[in-house]
N, C-alpha and C positions, 0 to 999 in steps of 0.2 A: 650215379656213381660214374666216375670217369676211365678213361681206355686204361691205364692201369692199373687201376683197382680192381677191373674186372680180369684183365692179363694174370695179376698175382694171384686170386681168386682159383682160374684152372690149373695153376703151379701148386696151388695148396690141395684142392680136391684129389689131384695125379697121383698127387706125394702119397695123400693119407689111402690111397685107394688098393695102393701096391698091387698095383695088376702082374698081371704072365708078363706082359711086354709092354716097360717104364714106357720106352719111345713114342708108344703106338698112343699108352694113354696120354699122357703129357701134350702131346699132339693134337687127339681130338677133345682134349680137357680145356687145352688152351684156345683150341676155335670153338668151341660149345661157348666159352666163356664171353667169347669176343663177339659170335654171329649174332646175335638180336640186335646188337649196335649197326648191322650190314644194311640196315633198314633203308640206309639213304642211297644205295644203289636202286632200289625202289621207285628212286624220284620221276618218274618217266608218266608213273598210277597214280602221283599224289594228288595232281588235279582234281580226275574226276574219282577216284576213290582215298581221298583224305585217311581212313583208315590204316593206310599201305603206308604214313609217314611214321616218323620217329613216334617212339612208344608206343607204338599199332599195333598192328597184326602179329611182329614179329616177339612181343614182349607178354604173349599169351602162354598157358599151361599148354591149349590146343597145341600152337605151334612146336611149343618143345617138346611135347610126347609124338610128332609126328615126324618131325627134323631126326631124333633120337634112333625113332624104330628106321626111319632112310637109311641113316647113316652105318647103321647097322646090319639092316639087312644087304646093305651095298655091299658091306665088307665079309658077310658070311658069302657072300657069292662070288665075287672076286677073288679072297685069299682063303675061305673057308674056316675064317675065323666064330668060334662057337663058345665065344668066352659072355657068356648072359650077365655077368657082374660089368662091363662094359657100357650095355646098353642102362642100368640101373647109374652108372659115374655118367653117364651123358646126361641124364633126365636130369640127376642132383645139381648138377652146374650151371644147365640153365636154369632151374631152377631158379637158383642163389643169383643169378643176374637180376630173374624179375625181382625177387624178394629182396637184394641192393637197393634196385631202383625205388622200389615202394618205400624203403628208406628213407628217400630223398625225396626231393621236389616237385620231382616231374610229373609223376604218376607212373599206375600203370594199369591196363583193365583187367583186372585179376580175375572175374569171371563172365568174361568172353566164351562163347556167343551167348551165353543166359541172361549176364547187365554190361550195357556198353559202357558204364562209369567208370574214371577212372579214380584209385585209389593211392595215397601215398599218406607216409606217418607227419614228411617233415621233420626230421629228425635232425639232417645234417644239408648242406647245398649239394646240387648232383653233381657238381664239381668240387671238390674242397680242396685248396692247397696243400693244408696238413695232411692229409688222405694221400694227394698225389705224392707229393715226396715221400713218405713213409711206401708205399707202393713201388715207387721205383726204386727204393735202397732195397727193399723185398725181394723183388724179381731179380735183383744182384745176386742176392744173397744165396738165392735158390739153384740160381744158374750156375753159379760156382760151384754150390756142393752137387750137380747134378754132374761139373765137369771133370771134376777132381774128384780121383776117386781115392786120394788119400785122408779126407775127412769124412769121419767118422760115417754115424746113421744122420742123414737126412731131414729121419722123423722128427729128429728132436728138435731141429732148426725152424720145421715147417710148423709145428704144434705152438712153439712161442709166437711167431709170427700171427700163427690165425688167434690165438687167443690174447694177443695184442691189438685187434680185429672185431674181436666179440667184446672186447671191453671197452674201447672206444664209442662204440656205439651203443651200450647198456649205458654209460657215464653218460653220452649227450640227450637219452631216453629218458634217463631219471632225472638230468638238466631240464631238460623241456619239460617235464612234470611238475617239479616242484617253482619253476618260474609260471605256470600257468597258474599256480594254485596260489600264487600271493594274493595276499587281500586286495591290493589295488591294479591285478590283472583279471580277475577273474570276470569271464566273459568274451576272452581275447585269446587268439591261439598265439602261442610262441614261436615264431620262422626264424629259421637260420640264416646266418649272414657271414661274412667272410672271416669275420673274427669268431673263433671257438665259443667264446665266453662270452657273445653278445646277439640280442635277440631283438628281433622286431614283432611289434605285436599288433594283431589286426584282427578284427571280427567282420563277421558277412552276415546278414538278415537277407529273406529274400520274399516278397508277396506276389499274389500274382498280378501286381502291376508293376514292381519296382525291384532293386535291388540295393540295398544299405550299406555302403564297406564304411568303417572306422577304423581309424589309423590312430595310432601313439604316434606324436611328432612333439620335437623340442616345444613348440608352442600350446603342447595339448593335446587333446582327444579331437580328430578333426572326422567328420561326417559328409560324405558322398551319397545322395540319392540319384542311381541311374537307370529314368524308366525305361521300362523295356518296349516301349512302342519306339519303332526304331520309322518309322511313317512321316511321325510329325513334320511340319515343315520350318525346315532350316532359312531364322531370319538374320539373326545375327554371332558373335562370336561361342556366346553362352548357348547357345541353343545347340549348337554342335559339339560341345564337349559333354553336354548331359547328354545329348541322343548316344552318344560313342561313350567313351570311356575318360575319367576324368585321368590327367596325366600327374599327378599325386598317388594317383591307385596303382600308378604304371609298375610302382616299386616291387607292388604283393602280386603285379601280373601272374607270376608262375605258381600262386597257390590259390588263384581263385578264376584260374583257365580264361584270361582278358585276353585278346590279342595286343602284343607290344608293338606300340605305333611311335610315330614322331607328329606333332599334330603344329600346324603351320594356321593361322587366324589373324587375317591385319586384313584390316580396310574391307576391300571389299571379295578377296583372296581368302576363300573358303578350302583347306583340302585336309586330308589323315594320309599320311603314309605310314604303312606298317607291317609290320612281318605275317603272316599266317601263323597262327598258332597252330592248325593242325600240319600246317608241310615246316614246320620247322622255320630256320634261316634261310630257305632255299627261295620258294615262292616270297614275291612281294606283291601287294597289293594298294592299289592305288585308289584312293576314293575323290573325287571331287565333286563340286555344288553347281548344280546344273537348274534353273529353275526351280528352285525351291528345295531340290531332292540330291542326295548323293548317288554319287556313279561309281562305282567298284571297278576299276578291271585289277585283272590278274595275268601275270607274267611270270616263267621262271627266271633267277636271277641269275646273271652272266648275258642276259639279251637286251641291248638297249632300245627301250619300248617309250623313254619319254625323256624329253631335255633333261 
């Protein structure tokens, strides 16, 4: 889910929360909402603790029950605030960011530190067009009745909105269900794609030598086997796109945790360049063919480290 979706989000919880003091919660509704995205101020740890990137640490229950009682106890010691339903709208908010997120694409490791997996439904892209602009005509709408204090109650503007919110995403829930279950998908998950109404379908097998993705493509059901002995030696073009990742797969990259590469193969001009999936857009990573074997460095990006 994107920076709006998540902004309206602590607009709607504020609302329906009706604390002692709108400002205060409104306030820490709207950073509760927005702080697990703060991940990439992080990026300094991403190197050597990958963990600390986007969807990390910061997109755990852990984090949010400890950030929550901070933020709290900071403020009963500071201004002697003793309002307990406070610390309960901070929890719920973040919350509802991880449980967003699981929505979507990206993942999230829902139970951290017990399984380091990450979990997501796939329901919708963690960016959606439709999502943002409905989002920001939201956060309008809110901020208006928040300023004007000649309309009406509030509630009522905020309760359409969030249940405009809850239906969107029950509708693309029950979409991805009933498109999974057709006869001639079944076997295949249903991933989101920029258009509401339109799905791409992939499946994963995994053994312990190999890993199987099948893709729906206009020409058919097409089939990647890519072993996982990442060793072998690299002689020619093919040989280096099974050892890595086939760039057809690159499409389902964010629903079956690939790093997104760009992959360059002529003559005798062997390399991958590609993003780190754990640090996000930030780190790039550079592999080239060196005697037989790929060389990896790693660089954050903004440093020019190669022609």
């Amino acid at each position: 889910m994107d920076f709006f979706a998540h902004f309206l989000i602590g607009l709607i919880v504020a609302s329906l929360a009706d604390g002692s003091n709108p400002d205060l919660y409104v306030s820490l509704c709207v950073l509760m909402s927005l702080l697990p995205d703060l991940d990439f101020l992080l990026f300094p740890f991403w190197k050597r603790h990958p963990f600390s990137g986007h969807h990390g640490i910061t997109h755990t229950p852990v984090f949010i029950v400890a950030v929550s009682i901070l933020i709290y106890g900071t403020l009963s010691i500071l201004i002697g605030i003793s309002d307990i339903r406070l610390l309960l709208v901070l929890m719920i908010t973040g919350f509802l960011h991880i449980f967003c997120d699981f929505l979507g694409t990206g993942g999230v490791p829902l139970f951290y530190p017990f399984n380091m997996r990450y979990f997501k439904l796939n329901v919708a892209l963690g960016i959606d067009p439709l999502l943002t602009v409905f989002s920001i005509a939201g956060i309008a709408v809110l901020f208006k009745t928040y300023l004007n204090p000649n309309i009406p109650d509030i509630r009522e503007a905020t309760v359409l909105i969030a249940s405009i919110f809850v239906f969107y995403y029950a509708a693309r829930a029950v979409l991805k269900h009933k498109e999974e279950h057709r006869p001639e998908n079944l076997g295949f998950t249903a991933l989101p794609t920029i258009n509401p109404l339109r799905w791409k379908y992939a499946s994963r097998a995994e053994t312990k030598d190999a890993i199987k993705i099948s893709l729906k493509t206009a020409e058919g059901t097409k089939t990647f086997t890519i072993p996982k002995d990442k060793q072998k030696k690299i002689e020619q073009c093919k040989d280096l796109v099974c050892t890595y990742w086939h760039p057809l797969v690159q499409g389902e990259m964010r629903f079956f945790e690939y790093p997104c590469y760009k992959l360059l193969c002529q003559e005798d001009r062997m390399e991958i360049i590609w993003n780190s999936a754990e640090a996000g857009k930030i780190m790039d990573i550079k592999v080239r063919l060196e005697d037989g074997q790929l060389i990896a460095d790693k660089k954050f990006r903004g440093k020019k480290w190669w022609p």
